[in-house]
C-alpha positions in Angstrom: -8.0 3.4 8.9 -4.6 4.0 7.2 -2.0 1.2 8.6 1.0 2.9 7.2 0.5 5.7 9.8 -1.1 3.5 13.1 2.2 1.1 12.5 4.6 3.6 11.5 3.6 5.6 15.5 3.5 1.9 16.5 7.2 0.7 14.9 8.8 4.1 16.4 8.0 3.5 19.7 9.0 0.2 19.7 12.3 1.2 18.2 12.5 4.6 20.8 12.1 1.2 23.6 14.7 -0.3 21.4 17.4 2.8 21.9 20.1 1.4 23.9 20.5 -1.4 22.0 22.7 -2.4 19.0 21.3 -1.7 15.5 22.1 -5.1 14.2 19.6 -6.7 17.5 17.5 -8.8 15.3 14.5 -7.1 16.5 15.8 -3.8 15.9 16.9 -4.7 13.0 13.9 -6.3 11.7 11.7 -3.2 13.0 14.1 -0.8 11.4 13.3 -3.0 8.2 9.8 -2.8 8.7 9.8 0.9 9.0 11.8 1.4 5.9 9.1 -0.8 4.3 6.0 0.9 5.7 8.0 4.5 3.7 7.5 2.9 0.6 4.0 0.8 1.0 1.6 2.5 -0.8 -1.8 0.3 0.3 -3.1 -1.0 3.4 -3.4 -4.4 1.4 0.1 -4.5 0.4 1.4 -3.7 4.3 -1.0 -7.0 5.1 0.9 -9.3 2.9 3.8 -7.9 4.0 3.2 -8.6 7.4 1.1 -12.4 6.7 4.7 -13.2 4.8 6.8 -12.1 7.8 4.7 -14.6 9.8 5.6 -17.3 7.8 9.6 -16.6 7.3 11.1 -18.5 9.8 8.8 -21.7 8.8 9.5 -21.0 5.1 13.3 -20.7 5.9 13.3 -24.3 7.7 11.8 -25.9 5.4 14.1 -24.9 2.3 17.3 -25.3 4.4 16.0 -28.8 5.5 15.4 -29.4 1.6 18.9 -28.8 0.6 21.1 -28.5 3.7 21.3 -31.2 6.3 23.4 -29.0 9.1 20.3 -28.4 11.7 22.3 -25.9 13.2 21.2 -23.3 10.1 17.9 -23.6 10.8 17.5 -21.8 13.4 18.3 -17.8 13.2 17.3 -15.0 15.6 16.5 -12.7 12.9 14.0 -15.2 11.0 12.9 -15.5 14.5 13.1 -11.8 14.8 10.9 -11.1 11.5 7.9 -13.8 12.3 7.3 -12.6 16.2 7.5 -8.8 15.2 4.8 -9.8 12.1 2.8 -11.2 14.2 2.8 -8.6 17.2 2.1 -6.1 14.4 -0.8 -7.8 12.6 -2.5 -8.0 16.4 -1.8 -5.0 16.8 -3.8 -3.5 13.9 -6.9 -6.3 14.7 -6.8 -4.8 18.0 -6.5 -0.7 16.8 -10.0 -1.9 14.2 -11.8 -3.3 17.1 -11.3 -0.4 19.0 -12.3 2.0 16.2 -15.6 -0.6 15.6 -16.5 -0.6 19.2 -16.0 3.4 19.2 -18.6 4.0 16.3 -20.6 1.6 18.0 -21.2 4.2 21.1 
């Protein structure tokens, strides 16, 4: 299965859902991000460690700030917000797209 192609159908219509809004919309944004990514990703494994980090940026991201900033109010950000709920949504979505293609060979 070749996840630059299943997310890249995926992203678009997400972002074509996405069409009224501004560009700079965090989610937009970080789908826009994604898609310029997913252009330039040349393995599957690479687009998974991609994703499995995006999971992981807004924890990441409060833990350094908390390290050397003590203003709580930088800690949380829509778009680190953004980039970990769009990583996620995206790594179900390709478990799902194998399971489907498993349980297809399996009829």
């Amino acid at each position: 299965m070749n996840y630059k192609k299943v997310l890249t159908r995926y992203i678009q219509g997400r972002l074509s859902e996405l069409s009224n809004v501004d560009a700079y919309e965090p989610n937009k944004l970080t789908l826009t991000n994604l898609l310029w990514f997913l252009g330039k990703a040349t393995s599957n494994e690479v687009i998974v460690a991609k994703l499995k980090i995006m999971v992981d940026a807004d924890i990441k991201r409060k833990k350094y700030l908390s390290r050397y900033d003590g203003n709580e109010s930088l800690y949380d950000d829509d778009y680190s917000k953004a980039v970990g709920t769009i990583g996620k949504k995206c790594l179900s979505y390709l478990r799902n797209c194998k399971m489907q293609i498993r349980q297809a060979k399996k009829i």
